[in-house]
BAGU-500382 format. One record per residue (C-alpha): residue number from 1; chain; x, y, z. Coordinates in pm, whole numbers, always signed. Example, Ala and Ser with C-alpha at 12.3 -4.5 7.8 and 13.67 -1.06 7.14 Angstrom:
2
+-----+--------+--------+--------+--------+
: num : chaine :   east :  north :     up :
+-----+--------+--------+--------+--------+
:   1 :      A :  +1230 :   -450 :   +780 :
:   2 :      A :  +1367 :   -106 :   +714 :
+-----+--------+--------+--------+--------+
***
This chain:
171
+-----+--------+--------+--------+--------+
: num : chaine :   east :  north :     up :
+-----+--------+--------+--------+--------+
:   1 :      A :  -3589 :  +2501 :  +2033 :
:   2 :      A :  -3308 :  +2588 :  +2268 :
:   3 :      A :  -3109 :  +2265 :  +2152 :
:   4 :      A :  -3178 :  +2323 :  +1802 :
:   5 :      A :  -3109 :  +2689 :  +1800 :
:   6 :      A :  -2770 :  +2598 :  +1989 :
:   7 :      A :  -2632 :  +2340 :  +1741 :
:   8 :      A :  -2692 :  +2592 :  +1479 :
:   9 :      A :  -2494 :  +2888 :  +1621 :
:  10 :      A :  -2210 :  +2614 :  +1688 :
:  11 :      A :  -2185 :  +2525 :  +1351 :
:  12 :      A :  -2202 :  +2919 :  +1207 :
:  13 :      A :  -1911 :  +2943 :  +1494 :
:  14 :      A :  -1688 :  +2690 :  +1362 :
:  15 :      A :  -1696 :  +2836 :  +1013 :
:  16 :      A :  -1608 :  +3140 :  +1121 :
:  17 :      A :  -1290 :  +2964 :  +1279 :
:  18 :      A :  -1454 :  +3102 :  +1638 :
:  19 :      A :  -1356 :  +2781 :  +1781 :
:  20 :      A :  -1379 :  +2873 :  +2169 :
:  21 :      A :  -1719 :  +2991 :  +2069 :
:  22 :      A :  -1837 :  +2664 :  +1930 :
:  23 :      A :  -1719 :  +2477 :  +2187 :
:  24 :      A :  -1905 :  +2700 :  +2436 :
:  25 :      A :  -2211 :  +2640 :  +2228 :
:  26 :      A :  -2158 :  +2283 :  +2209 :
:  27 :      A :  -2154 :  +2236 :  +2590 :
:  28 :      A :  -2440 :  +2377 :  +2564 :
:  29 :      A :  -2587 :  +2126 :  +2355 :
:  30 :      A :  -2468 :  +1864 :  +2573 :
:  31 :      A :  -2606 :  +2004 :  +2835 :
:  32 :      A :  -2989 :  +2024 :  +2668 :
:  33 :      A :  -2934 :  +1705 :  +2555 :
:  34 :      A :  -3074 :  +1487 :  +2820 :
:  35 :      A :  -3372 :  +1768 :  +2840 :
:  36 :      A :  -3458 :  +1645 :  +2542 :
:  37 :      A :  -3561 :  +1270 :  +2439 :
:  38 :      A :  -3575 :  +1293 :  +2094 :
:  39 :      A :  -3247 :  +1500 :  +2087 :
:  40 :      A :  -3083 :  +1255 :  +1816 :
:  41 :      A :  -3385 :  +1331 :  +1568 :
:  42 :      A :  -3400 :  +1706 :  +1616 :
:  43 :      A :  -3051 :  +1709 :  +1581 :
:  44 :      A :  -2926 :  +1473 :  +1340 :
:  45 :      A :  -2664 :  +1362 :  +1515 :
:  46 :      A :  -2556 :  +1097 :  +1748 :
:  47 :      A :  -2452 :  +1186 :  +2128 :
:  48 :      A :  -2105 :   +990 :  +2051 :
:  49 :      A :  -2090 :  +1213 :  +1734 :
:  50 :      A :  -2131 :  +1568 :  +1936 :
:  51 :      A :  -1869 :  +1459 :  +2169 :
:  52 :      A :  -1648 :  +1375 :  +1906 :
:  53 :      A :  -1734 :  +1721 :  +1753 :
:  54 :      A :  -1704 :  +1903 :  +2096 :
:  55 :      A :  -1353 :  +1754 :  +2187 :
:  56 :      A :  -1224 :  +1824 :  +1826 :
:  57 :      A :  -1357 :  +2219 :  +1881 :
:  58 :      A :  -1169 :  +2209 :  +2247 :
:  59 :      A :   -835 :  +2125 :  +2090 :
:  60 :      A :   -947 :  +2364 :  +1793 :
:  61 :      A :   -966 :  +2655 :  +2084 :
:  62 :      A :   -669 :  +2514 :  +2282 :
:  63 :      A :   -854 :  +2389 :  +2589 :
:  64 :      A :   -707 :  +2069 :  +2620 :
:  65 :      A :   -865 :  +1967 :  +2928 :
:  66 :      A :  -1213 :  +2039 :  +2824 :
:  67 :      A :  -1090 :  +1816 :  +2503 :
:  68 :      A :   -951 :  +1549 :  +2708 :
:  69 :      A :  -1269 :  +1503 :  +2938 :
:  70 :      A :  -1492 :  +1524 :  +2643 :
:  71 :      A :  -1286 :  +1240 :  +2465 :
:  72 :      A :  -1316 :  +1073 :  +2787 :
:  73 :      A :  -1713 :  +1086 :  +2768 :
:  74 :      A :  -1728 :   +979 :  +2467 :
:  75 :      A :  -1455 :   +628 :  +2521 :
:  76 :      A :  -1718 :   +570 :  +2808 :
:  77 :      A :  -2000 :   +594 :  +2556 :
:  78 :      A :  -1829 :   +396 :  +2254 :
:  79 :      A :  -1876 :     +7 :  +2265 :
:  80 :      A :  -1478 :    -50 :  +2145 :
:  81 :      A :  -1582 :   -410 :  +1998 :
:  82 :      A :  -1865 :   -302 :  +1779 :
:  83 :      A :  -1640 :    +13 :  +1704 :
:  84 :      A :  -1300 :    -44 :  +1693 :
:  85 :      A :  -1143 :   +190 :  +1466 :
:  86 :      A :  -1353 :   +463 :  +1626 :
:  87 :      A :  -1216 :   +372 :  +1971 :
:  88 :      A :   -886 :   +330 :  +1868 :
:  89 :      A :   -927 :   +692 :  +1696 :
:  90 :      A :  -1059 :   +831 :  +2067 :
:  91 :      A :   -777 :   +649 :  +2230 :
:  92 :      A :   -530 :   +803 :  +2003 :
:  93 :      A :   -663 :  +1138 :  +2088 :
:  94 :      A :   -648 :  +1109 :  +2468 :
:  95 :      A :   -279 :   +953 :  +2417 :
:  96 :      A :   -149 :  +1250 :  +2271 :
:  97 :      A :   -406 :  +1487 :  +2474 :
:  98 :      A :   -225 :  +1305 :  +2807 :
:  99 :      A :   +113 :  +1361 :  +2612 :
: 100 :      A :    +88 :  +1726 :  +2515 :
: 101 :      A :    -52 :  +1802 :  +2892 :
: 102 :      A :   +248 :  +1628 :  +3026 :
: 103 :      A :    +25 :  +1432 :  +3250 :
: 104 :      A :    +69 :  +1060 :  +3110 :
: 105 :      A :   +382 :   +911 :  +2806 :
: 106 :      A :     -1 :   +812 :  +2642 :
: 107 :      A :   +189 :   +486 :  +2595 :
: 108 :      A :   -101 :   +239 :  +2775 :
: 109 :      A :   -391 :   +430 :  +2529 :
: 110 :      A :   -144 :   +339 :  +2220 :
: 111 :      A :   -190 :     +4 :  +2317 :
: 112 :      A :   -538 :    -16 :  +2347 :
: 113 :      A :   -580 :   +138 :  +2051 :
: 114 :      A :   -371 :    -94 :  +1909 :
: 115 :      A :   -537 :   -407 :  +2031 :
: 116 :      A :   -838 :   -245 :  +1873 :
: 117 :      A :   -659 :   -168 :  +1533 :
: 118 :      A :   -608 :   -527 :  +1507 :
: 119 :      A :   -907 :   -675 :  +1453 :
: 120 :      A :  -1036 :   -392 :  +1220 :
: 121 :      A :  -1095 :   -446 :   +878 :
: 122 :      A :   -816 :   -280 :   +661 :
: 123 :      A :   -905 :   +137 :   +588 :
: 124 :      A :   -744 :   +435 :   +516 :
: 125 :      A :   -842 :   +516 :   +853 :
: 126 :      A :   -684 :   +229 :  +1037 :
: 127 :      A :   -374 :   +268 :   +850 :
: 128 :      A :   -346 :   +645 :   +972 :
: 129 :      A :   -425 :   +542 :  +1310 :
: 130 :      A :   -179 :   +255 :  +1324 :
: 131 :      A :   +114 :   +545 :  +1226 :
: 132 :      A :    -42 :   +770 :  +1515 :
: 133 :      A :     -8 :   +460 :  +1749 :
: 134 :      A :   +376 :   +397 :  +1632 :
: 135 :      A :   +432 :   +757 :  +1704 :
: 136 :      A :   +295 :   +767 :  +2056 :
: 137 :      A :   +546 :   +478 :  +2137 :
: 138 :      A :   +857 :   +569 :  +1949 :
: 139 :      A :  +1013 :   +724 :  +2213 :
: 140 :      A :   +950 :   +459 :  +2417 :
: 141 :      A :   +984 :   +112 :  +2289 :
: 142 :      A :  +1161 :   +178 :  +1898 :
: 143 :      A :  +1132 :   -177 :  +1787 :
: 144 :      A :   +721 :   -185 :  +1876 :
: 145 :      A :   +673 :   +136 :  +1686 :
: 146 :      A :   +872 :     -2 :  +1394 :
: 147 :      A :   +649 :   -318 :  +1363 :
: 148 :      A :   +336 :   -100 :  +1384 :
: 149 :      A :   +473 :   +160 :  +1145 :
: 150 :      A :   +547 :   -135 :   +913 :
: 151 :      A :   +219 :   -256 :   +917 :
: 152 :      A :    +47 :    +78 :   +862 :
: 153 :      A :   +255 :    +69 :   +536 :
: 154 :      A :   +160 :   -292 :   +441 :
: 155 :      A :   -222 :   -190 :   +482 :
: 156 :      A :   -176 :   +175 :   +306 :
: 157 :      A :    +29 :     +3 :     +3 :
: 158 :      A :   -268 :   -287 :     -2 :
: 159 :      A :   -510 :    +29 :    -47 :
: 160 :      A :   -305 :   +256 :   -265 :
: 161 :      A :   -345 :   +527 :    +15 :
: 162 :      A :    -47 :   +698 :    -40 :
: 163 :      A :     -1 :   +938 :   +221 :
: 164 :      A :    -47 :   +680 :   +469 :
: 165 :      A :   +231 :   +495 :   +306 :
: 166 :      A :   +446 :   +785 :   +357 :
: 167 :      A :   +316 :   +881 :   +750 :
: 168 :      A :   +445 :   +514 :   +784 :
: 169 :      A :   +721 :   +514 :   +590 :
: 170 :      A :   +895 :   +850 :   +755 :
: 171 :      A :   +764 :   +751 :  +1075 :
+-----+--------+--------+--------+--------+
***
């Protein structure tokens, strides 16, 4: 009941904007997790998904670090072939996680993510992501991040996404 009971106050947290709350609460979670073998079920919810959900609180509350080992959980969880886009989109994260911590340029998770992006079936997703990617290596190679940006704009025009046209196109 403890698990349950947590996830609930997590999610009444985050709609009342209490994000360092949540996230508290959704360690929590984690934690009871592996007490529970039929967490999944009671929950509703993947373990990759309440990683996902517990990094995106972290930033929410401004703990970066919590945010940047949850995101590093959950890459160690993800199987990147069967999921590309969603590894790319973890990658992403920890790129500009390493970036805004001034611990890493990001530029070798761009990459990955990158090499993931790819082979992934055109989205509105993977166009977004493929902007994020040429903005995590602007600064550092200009005529990478233009071919990438290009491409984002080639796959949002294909979709009619038009704010991902103009992420890419301003990028």
């Amino acid at each position: 009941r403890a698990l349950v009971t947590a996830k609930r106050a997590a999610q009444d947290a985050g709609r009342r904007y209490a994000y360092a709350e949540q996230t508290r609460l959704l360690e929590r979670v984690l934690a009871l997790w592996e007490q529970v073998p039929d967490a999944a079920e009671r929950l509703g919810i993947e373990h990759l998904d309440l990683l996902e959900l517990a990094a995106l609180s972290a930033i929410d509350s401004g703990e970066h670090m919590r945010a940047l080992n949850l995101t590093r959980a959950a890459l160690a969880d993800i199987d990147a072939g069967a999921q590309p886009v969603r590894a790319a989109r973890l990658l992403v994260r920890r790129a500009k996680l390493l970036a805004n911590m001034g611990k890493s340029n990001g530029v070798p998770e761009a990459r990955e993510a990158y090499r993931l992006l790819r082979s992934a079936r055109n989205s509105s997703e993977r166009a977004r992501l493929l902007v994020d990617v040429a903005h995590a290596l602007a600064r550092f190679d200009g005529a990478e991040a233009a071919g990438i940006a290009e491409e984002a704009k080639a796959v949002a025009v294909e979709l009619g996404d038009v704010a991902a046209e103009v992420s890419a196109t301003i990028m």
